[in-house]
DOVEX-296768 format. One record per residue (C-alpha): y, x, z; residue in one letter. Coordinates in steps of 0.25 Angstrom, whole numbers, plus 5000, padded with zeros to 4 digits. Last residue first. Layout:
N
YXZa ...
// end
This chain:
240
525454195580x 526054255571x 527554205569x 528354175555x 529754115560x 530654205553x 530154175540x 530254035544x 531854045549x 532154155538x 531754045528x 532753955534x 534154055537x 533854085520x 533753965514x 534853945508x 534353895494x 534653945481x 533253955475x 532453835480x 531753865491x 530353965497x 529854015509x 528454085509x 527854125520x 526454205519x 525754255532x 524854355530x 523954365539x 523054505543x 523654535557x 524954495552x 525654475538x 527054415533x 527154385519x 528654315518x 528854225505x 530154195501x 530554095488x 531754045480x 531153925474x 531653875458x 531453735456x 530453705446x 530453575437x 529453465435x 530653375435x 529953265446x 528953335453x 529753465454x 529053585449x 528353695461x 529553775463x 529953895454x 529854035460x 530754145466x 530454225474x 530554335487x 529554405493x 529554445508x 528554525514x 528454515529x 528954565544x 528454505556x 528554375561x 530054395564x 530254405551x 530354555543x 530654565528x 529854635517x 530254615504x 529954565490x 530954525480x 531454415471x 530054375463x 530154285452x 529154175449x 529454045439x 528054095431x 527354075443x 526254175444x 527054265456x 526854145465x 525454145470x 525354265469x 526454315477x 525754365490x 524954485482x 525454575474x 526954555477x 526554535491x 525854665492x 526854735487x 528054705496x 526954715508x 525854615516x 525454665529x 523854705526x 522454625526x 523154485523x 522454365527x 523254245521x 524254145526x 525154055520x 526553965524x 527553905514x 528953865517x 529653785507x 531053725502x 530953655488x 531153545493x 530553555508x 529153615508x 528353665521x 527053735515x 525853775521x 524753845512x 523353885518x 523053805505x 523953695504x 524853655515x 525753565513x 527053525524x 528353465520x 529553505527x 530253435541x 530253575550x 530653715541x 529453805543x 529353885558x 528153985555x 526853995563x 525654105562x 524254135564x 523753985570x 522653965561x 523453845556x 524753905553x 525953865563x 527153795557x 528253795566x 529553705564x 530853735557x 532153635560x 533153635547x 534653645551x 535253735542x 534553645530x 533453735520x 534353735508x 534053645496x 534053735485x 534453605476x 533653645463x 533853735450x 532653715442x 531453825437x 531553815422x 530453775416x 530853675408x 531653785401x 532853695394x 533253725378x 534653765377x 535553665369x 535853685355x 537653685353x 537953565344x 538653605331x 539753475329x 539353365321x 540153385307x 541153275306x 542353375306x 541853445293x 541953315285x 543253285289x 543653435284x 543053425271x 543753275270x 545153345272x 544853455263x 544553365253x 545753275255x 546753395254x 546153445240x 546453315235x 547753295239x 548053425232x 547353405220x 548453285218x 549553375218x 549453415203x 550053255198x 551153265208x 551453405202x 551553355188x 552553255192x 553853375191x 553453405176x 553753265169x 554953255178x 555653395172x 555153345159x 555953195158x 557053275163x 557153385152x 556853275142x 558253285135x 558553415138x 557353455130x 557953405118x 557453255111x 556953265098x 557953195088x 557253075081x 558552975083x 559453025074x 558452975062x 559152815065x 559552795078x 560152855090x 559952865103x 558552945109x 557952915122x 557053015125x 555652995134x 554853135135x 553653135140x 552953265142x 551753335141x 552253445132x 553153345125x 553053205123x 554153115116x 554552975118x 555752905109x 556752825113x 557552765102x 559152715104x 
// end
């Protein structure tokens, strides 16, 4: 027996041929390497497929890539240094005893909150607590003072101050006679250890008799209760 290896169209074709002499040369038939073929054809995909896996791996290592990125970080708003601070109101307490001041020339008296710091500073007196006061001028005033007249003239000395916002202007009646009121708001003098403003809610009465005008002015920081109190000193102003 001879075996005898043909290729044809890309294949391998192994025949084993019996026989011998010139018998032995036949060509094999197709039904003979019909199943050598069949398998020949069947591996070609195995060798294909490998693209595939390829493909996989580059997406994986795009997508690992893309997870690292740093996150986008959302810009933070610039601070106002400015800005007037939020503050412990600091309510005048239920219980607080008031005592009489009496101005040096003897025109008038108000009842001020008993216990709080005393300055006076050019005619002005001032009784502070916190961020609590009550402030006390006089001036000589030819006329009662009106809603106008206090716009133009008895808020000067506030009206400049960038932090300055007027609420409203009335007049009101006291047991001292009646007054203009006005009503603000305006940053505190800055603290000594931020630098920052607290912002004051603020009254100031402009009472007026036999040409004085007496100028009150109550002031806290914004929120507080201190209604009943401020009522108390406003109510306390007497001629004498």
């Amino acid at each position: 027996m001879r075996t005898t290896l043909i290729l044809a169209s890309g294949a391998v074709w192994l025949v084993a041929v019996t026989g011998c002499g010139g018998s032995d040369s036949t060509a094999p038939t197709p039904s003979d390497v019909i199943a050598t073929s069949t398998t020949t054809v069947e591996t070609s995909p195995t060798t294909a497929a490998a693209p595939t896996s390829t493909v996989q791996t580059s997406t994986t290592a795009a997508s690992t890539t893309a997870s690292s990125e740093a996150p986008a970080t959302t810009p933070v708003a610039a601070v106002d240094p400015n800005a007037l601070e939020v503050v412990e109101p600091g309510d005048i307490p239920d219980n607080q005893v008031f005592v009489t001041f009496q101005s040096p020339d003897g025109v008038y008296s108000v009842d001020v909150p008993e216990g709080w710091a005393r300055t006076e500073n050019n005619g002005v007196v001032t009784f502070t607590d916190k961020y609590n006061s009550v402030e006390i001028t006089s001036k000589a005033a030819a006329s009662a003072p009106t809603v106008d007249s206090v716009k133009a003239t008895d808020l000067t000395d506030v009206s400049s101050d960038p932090t300055y916002t007027l609420v409203d202007t009335t007049t009101v009646t006291r047991k001292g006679g009646d007054a203009v009121l006005a009503k603000f708001e305006i940053g505190s003098a800055p603290n000594s250890v931020t630098g920052k403003k607290a912002l004051l809610s603020v009254e100031r009465y402009v009472f007026f008799k036999n040409g004085t005008e007496l100028i009150l002015t109550l002031s806290g920081a914004k929120g507080a209760d201190n209604v009943d109190p401020w009522r108390i000193v406003s109510d306390s102003v007497t001629w004498l």
